[in-house]
N, C-alpha and C positions, 0 to 999 in steps of 0.2 A: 750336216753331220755333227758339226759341233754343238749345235743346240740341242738337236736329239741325246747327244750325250749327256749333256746337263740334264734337260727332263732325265734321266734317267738316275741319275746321280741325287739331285733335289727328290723325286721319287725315294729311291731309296734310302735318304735320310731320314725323312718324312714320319718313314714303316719302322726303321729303328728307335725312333723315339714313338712309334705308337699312334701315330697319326694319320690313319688310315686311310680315311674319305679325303685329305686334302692329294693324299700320293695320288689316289682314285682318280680323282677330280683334274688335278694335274696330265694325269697321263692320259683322259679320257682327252681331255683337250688339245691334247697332242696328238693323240690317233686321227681325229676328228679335221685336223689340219693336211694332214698327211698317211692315209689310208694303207696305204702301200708300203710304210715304215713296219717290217715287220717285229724287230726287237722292240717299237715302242709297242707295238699290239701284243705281242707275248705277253710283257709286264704289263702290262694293262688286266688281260684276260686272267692272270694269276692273281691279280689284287683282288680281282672279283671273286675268282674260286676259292679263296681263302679268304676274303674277308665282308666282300660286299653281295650284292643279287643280280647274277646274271641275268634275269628278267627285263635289269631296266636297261640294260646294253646291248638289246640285241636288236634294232634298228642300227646302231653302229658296227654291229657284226655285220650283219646283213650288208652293209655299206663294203666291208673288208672283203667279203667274199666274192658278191660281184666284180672287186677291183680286175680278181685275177688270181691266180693259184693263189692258194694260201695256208701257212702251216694248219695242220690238220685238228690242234688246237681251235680252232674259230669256229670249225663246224661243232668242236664239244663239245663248247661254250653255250652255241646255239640249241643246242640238243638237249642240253640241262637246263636252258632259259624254258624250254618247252616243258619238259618235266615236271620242273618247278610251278608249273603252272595249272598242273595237272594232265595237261595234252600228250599223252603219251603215246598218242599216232603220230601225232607231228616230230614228237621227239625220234621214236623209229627210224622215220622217214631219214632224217640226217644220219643216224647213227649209220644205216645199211647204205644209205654213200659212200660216205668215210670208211666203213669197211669195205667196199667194191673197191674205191680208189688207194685207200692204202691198207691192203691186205694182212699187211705184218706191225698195223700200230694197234696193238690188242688192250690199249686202254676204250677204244670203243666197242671193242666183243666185252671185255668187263662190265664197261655201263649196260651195256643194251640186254647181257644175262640180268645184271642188278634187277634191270626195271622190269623182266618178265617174272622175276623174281615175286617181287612186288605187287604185282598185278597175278601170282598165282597162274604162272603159263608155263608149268617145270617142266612139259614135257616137249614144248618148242625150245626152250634155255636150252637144254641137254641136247638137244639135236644140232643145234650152233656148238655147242661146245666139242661136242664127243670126234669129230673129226680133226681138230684142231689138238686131243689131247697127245698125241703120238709125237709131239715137237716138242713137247716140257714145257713150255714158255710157263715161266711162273705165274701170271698176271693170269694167265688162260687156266691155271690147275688153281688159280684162288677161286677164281669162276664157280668151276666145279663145285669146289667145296661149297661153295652158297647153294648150291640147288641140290648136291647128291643124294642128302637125304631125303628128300621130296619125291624122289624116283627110288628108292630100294639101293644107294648105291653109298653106303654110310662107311662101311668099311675100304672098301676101295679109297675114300675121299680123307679118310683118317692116315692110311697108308704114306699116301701122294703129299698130303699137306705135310706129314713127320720128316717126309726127307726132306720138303722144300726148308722146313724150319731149320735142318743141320744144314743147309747148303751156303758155308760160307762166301761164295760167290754169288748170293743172290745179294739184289741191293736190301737195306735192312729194315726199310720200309714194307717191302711185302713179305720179307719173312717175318714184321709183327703183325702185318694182318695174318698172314698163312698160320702163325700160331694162337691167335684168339679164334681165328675159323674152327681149326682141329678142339682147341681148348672149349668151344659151344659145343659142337658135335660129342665130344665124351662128357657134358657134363648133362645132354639131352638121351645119352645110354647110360647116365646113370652110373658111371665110372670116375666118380667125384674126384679122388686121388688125385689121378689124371691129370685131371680135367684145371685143376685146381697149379700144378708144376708147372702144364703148359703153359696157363697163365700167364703164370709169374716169370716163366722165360721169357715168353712172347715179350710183356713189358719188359725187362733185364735188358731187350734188345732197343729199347726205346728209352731211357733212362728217364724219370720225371725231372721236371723242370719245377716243379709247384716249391713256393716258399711259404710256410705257414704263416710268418711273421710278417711277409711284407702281404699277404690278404688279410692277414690281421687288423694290420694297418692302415689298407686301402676299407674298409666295412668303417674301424674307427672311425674316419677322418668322414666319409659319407655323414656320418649317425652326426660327428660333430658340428658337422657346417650344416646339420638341419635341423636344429634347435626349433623350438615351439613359436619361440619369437620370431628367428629367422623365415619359417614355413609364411607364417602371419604376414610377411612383409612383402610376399610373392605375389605380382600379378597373376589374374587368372583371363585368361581368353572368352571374349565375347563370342557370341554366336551359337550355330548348334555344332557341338563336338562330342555328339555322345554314339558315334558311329562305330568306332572300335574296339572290340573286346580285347584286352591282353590277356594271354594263358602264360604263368611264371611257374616257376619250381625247379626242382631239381632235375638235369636228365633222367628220363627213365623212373619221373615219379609220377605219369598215366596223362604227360602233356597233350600226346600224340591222339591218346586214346579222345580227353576232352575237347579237343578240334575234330574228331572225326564224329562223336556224337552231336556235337553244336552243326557242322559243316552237313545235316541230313535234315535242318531246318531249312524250309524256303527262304527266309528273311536274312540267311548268314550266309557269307562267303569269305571259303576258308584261305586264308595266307602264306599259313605256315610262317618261317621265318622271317620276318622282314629287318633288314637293319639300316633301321630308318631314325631313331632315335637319337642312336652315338653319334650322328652325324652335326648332331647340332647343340653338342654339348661338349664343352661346358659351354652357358647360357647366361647375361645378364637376365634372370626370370625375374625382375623387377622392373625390367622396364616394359610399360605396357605397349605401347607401337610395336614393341622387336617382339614382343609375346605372341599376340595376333598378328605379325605377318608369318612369324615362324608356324604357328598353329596352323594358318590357311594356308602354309606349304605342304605341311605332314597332310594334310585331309588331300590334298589337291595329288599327292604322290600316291596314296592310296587307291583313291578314285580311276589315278590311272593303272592302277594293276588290275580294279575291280570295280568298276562302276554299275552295277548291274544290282546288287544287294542291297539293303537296308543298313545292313551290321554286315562287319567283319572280323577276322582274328586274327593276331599278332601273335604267334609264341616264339618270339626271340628271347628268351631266356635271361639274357642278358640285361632285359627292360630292368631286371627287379634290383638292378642299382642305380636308375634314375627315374624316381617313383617323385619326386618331388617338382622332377620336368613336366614327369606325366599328367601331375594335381595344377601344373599353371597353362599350359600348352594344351592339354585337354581334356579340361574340366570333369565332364558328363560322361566320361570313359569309366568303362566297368573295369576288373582286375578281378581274375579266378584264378588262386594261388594253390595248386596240385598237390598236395602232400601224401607220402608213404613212407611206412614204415623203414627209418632211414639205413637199416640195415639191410633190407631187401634191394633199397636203395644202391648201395656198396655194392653189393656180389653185382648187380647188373650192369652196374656201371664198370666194373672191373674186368666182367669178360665182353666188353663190347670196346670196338676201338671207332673213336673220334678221330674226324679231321682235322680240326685245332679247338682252342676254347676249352681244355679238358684238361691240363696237366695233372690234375691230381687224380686222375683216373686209374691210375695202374696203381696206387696204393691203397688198399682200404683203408688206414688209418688217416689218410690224405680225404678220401672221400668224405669219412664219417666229418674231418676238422672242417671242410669248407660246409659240408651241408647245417654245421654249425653254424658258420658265418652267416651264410644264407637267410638261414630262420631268425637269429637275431638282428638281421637287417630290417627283416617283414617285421617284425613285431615292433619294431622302432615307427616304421612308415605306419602299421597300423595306429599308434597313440598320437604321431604326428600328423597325418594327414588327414583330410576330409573324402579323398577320393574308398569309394566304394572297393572294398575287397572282403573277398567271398573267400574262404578257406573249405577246399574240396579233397575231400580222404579218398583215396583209392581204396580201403580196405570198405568202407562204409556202400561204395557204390558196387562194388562187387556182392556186396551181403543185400542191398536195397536198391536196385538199378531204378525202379519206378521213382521211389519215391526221391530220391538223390539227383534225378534228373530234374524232375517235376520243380525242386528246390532251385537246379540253376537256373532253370527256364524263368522261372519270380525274378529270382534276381537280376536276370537282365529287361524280363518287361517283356519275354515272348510267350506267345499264345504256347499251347499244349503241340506238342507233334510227335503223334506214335514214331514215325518213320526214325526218331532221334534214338529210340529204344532199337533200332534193327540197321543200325552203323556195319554192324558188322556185314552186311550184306550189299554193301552200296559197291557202285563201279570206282566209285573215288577211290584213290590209291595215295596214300601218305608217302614220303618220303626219307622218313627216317628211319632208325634199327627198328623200330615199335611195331613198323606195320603188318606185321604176320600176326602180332596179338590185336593187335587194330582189325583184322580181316576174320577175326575168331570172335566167338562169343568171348563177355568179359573173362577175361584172363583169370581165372579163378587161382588154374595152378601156380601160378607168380607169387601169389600170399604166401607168406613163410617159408619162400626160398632162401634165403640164409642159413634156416636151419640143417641144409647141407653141409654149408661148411663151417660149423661152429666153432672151431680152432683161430678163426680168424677175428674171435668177438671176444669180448671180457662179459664177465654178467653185469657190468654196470653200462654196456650198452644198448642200452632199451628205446 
């Protein structure tokens, strides 16, 4: 018992300073000793939903599960490693478990609405759901709100969601999603006003945490410890490493969209998020032995999510502040850097809510500052680096789908493939806020959405 406390404690310290993979790493090795410890397996299974890929932890799920009952957490777990993977029969499969066996933990009626969601099945969601609405459970009437519109049922779900957002007894987490639900819903009838107050409650109920100055700071110090000289001085990784694609840019600046037109290629297999990078940084990237073994880790970790393609995709978002690991670690790696219009940027990012990794999301002044950061990071990587980055406009590919594809396809060295042009109709199913404009022809209507809310921009931001 005493050691488990400690793991738990070392854990925890770990995460307060930031150090995410070692608490991971620690705790996985702990579960792994002792299966049946369920407080280490909770914190375990939380590291990962908030920081790392359930994906690669679910042989040790599956381990916990068989042990013997087990918090209802483990099947989640399992059930989003499937998701994540695209498997969304498999993923079901667990979720309508966990619901038979614990009828009243409706974070798994939440997912399992999410992913019908997702996959375009509003009128099985709404059949789960609608029986279940006569009890209020908040988490059950967020549900709702995700699918109501989809069924004719917009007003009712705008009603449901305004009271859950005044109900100070709810916890203040789902009354900030219940308020950005309501706040999308009035801004998709066109009731901007609205749409625009909810908002800024919703987030009021979430305070940001973003500090201008210390991302100031942290872009700084990146740009400065990677001097021209410095770059120069960087081992690069022997062998072939030109397997992975990273998709970077802003949330919500068409990341989702460019995985899902790549991901209708034969030769690519899509990732999605992987956070496989932070893990191994910071890096002596000078020394060439530690270069090449770390390099034939990343490829070998890969391999194991997806062995089956030629190419794959990464848009962890997050890659595009260790672009200089990227250029020693894996050389022959492409980079497709997403960009939009960064004030279409803002409003979307503002009414969508994030699981972590977003603090400056609920202000637009916040957004427009870091998407600042952002770009003058890439333009840095771009005069310093050698590695390949492609600059891909959302506004361009909407106006020229043929020919703006046909351009990325060059640039990574793949043949033509109509089927890349007709994403929109594939059974793959993305995972993030995107994918209903992911499951749409290009998103045409998204272009010059800010001009909604114009009060929230100056003219000097362009």
């Amino acid at each position: 018992m005493d050691s488990n406390v400690s793991v738990l404690q070392r854990a925890e310290h770990l995460l307060a300073e930031g150090r995410w993979p070692e608490a991971e790493a620690i705790l996985r090795e702990a579960v792994a000793q002792d299966v049946a410890d369920e407080k280490i397996a909770l914190a375990w299974c939380n590291v990962l939903l908030t920081y790392g890929d359930v994906r690669e932890g679910r042989s040790l799920l599956r381990k916990i599960k068989e042990a013997g009952p087990a918090h209802p957490m483990i099947s989640f777990c399992l059930a989003l490693g499937f998701q994540a993977d695209g498997d969304f029969a498999a993923a079901r499969g667990r979720l309508e478990e966990l619901r038979s066996a614990h009828p009243n933990w409706h974070q798994a009626t939440h997912l399992l609405v999410r992913m019908l969601y997702l996959e375009g099945k509003y009128n099985e969601a709404i059949e789960i759901v609608d029986p279940l609405l006569a009890k209020e459970d908040p988490l059950v009437i967020c549900a709702f709100g995700l699918v109501a519109s989809r069924v004719g049922r917009t007003a009712e779900a705008i009603t449901r969601l305004a009271a859950l957002v005044e109900d100070s007894l709810v916890p203040v987490g789902i009354r900030h999603e219940a308020g950005l639900l309501l706040a999308r819903l009035l801004d998709a009838e066109g009731r901007y006003d609205e749409a625009l107050d909810f908002g800024e409650r919703a987030h009021a109920l979430a305070p940001s945490s973003y500090d201008p100055k210390a991302a100031e700071a942290l872009i700084e110090a990146r740009i400065g410890s990677t001097s021209p000289a410095g770059i120069a001085r960087l081992a690069r990784a022997g062998g072939d490493t030109s397997r992975p694609i990273f998709i970077l840019g802003m949330p919500r600046s068409g990341t989702s969209l460019t995985e899902a037109i790549l991901g209708e290629h034969p030769h690519v297999g899509p990732l999605g998020e992987c956070r496989l990078i932070e893990r191994f940084v910071p890096l002596d990237l000078t020394a060439e032995p530690l270069v090449n073994q770390v390099s034939e880790q990343l490829l070998a970790v890969y391999r194991g999510i997806d062995g089956n393609h030629l190419r794959i995709t990464d848009k962890q978002l997050g890659n595009f502040l260790h672009l200089d690991a990227l250029a020693s670690l894996l050389p022959q790696a492409r980079v497709i850097w997403c960009r939009r219009d960064r004030r279409d940027v803002a409003v979307s990012c503002f009414f969508q809510q994030f699981q972590t990794g977003a603090p400056w999301a609920g202000n637009i002044e916040h957004v427009l500052h870091y998407e600042q950061l952002y770009t003058r990071l890439m333009r840095h990587w771009q005069q310093v680096l050698s590695l390949p980055i492609l600059e891909w406009e959302y506004e361009q590919l909407v106006a020229q789908p043929r020919e703006q594809v046909t351009r990325m396809l060059d640039f990574l060295g793949l043949f033509w493939e109509e089927r890349c042009l007709k994403f929109d109709l594939s059974s793959r199913t993305t995972l993030t806020a995107s994918n209903q404009q992911v499951k749409e022809e290009i998103y045409r209507s998204s272009v010059g959405r800010w001009r909604r809310y114009p009060q929230l921009f100056s003219d000097s931001e362009g």
